[in-house]
C-alpha positions in Angstrom: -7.7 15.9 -7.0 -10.0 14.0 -9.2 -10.7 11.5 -11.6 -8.8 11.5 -14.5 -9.2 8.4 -17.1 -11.2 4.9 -16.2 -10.5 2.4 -18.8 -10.6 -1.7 -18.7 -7.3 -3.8 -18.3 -6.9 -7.2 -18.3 -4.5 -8.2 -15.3 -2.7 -11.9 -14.7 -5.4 -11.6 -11.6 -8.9 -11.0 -13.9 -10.2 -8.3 -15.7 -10.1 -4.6 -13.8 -11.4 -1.4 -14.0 -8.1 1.0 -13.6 -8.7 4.5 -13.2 -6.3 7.6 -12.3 -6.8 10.7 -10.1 -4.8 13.5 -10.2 -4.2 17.4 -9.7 -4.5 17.4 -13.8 -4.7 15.7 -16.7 -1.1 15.6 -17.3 -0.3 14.0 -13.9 2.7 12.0 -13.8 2.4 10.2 -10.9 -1.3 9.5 -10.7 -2.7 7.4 -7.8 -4.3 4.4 -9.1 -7.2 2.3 -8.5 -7.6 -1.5 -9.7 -11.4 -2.4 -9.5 -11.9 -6.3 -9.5 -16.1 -6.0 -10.1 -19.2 -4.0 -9.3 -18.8 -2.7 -5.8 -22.1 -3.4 -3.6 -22.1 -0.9 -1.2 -24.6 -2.3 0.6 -21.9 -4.5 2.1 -18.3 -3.1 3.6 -16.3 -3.0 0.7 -12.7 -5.2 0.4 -10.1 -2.8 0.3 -6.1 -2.6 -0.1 -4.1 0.3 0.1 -1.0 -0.9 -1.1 2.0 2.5 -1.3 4.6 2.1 -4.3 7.4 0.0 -3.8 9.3 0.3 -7.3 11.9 -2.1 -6.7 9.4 -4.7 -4.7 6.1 -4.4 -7.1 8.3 -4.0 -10.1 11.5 -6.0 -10.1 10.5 -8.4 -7.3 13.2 -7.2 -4.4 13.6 -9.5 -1.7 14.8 -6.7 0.5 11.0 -6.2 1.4 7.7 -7.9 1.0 5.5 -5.2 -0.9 5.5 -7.4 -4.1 4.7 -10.4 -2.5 1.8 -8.2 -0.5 0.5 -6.9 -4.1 -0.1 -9.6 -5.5 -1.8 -11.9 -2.3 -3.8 -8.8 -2.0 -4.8 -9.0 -5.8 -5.4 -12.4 -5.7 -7.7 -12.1 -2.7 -9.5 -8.9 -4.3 -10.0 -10.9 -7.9 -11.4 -14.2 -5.4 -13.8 -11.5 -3.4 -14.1 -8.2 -5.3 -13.2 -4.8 -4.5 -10.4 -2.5 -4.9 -6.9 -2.1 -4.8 -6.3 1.8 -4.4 -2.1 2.2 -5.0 -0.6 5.5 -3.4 2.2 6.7 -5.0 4.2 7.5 -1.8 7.1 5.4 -2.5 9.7 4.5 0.7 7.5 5.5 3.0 7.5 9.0 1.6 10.7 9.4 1.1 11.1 8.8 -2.9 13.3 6.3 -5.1 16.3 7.7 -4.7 15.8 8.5 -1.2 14.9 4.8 -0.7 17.8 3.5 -2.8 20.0 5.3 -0.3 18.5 4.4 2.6 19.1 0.5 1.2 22.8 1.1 0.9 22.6 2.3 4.6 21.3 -0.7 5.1 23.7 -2.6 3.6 25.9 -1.1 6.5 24.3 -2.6 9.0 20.9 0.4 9.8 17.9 -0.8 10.1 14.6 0.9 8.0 13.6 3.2 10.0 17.2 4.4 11.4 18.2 4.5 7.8 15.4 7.0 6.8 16.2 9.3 9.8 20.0 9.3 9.1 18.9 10.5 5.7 17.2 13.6 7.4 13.7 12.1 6.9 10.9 10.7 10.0 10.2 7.3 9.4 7.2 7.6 8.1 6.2 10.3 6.0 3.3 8.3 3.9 -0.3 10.8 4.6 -3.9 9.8 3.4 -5.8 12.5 2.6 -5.9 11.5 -1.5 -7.0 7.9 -0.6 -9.6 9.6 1.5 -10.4 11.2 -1.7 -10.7 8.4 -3.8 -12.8 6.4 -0.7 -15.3 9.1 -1.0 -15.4 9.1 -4.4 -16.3 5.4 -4.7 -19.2 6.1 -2.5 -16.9 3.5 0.3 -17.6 4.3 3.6 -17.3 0.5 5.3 -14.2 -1.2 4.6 -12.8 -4.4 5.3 -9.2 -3.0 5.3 -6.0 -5.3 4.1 -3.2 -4.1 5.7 -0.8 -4.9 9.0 -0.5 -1.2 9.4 -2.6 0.3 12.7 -1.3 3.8 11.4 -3.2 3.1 8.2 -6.3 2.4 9.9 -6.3 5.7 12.8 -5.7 7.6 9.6 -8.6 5.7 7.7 -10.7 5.9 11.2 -9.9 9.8 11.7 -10.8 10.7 8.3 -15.1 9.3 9.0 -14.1 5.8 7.3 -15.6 2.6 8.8 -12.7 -0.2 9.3 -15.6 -3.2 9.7 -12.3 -5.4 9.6 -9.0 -6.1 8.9 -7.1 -8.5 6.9 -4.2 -9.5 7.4 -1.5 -9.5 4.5 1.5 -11.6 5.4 3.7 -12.8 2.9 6.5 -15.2 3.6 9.2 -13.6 4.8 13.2 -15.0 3.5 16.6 -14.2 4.4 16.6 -10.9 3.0 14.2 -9.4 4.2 13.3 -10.7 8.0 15.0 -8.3 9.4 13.6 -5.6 7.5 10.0 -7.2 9.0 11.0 -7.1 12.4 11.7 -3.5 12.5 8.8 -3.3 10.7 7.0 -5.1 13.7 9.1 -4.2 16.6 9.4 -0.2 15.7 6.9 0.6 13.8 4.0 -1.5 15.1 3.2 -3.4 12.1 0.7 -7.0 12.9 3.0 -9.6 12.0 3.2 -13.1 13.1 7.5 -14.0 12.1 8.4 -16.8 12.9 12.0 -16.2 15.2 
């Protein structure tokens, strides 16, 4: 992996620094990193890992809360400074289309996580190592992590990164999509506070 293009772009949050890494410079699917300022690493650096969601980051589905999450994580990152890095590991792992099926299962009644395994998949199949990557190309070895996920930060931990803190990211949740967060909380171990 490594650092492909780094250009300016002007976001509804503030002005960023977007960059892509990749295998090569034709990359599709780059990962991507939004840089809200300098980074000071003389402090832990403000950090969001955020992993595709198509349908939530793009069209605003209310069947999870990865759009809302994007953008209170930008938000916070434009107030603060730091960087957004965004994994392209959509559902999980699993892909778009992959995901799209595993909704329509749960249209039928599965939850997330039984929908991915009736597909043939784990539940979660998101890895780190390219984050790592990126982390270490940055220089970023304290990090004041936004996430709910405790498998994000043992993977963050186990790779020699410093989690100094964590911040929560909890967007409202609606009628679509509380169930969706419960399994999220009650299977998967995610740090949510939903209101029952």
């Amino acid at each position: 992996m490594k650092l492909l293009v780094s250009t300016s772009l002007p976001t509804r949050w503030g002005p960023t620094l977007i960059s892509a890494f990749g295998e090569k410079e034709t990359e599709v699917c780059p990962y991507l990193v939004l840089q809200f300022g300098e980074i000071d690493l003389s402090h832990p650096v403000l950090v969001r890992v955020h992993s595709e969601c198509f349908t939530g980051d793009v069209f605003g589905s209310r069947k999870c809360e990865c759009g809302d999450q994007l953008d209170l994580s930008c938000r916070q990152l434009a107030e603060e400074g730091g960087i957004l890095i965004y994994a392209r590991q959509e559902g999980r792992g699993i892909g778009l289309v992959n995901k799209l099926k595993a909704y329509r299962l749960q249209d039928q009644g599965m939850d997330t996580a039984q929908a991915n395994t009736e597909l043939g998949f784990p539940v979660e199949m998101r890895t780190y190592e390219k984050v790592a990557f990126i982390l270490d190309h940055f220089g970023i070895k304290d990090i004041r992590l936004m996430t709910n996920n405790p498998e994000k930060i043992k993977a963050l931990k186990d790779s020699g990164f410093n989690i100094v803190e964590r911040i929560p990211v909890q967007a409202e949740s609606c009628t679509f999509n509380v169930e969706y967060l419960k399994t999220k909380r009650d299977v998967m171990g995610h740090l949510l506070d939903l209101e029952e």
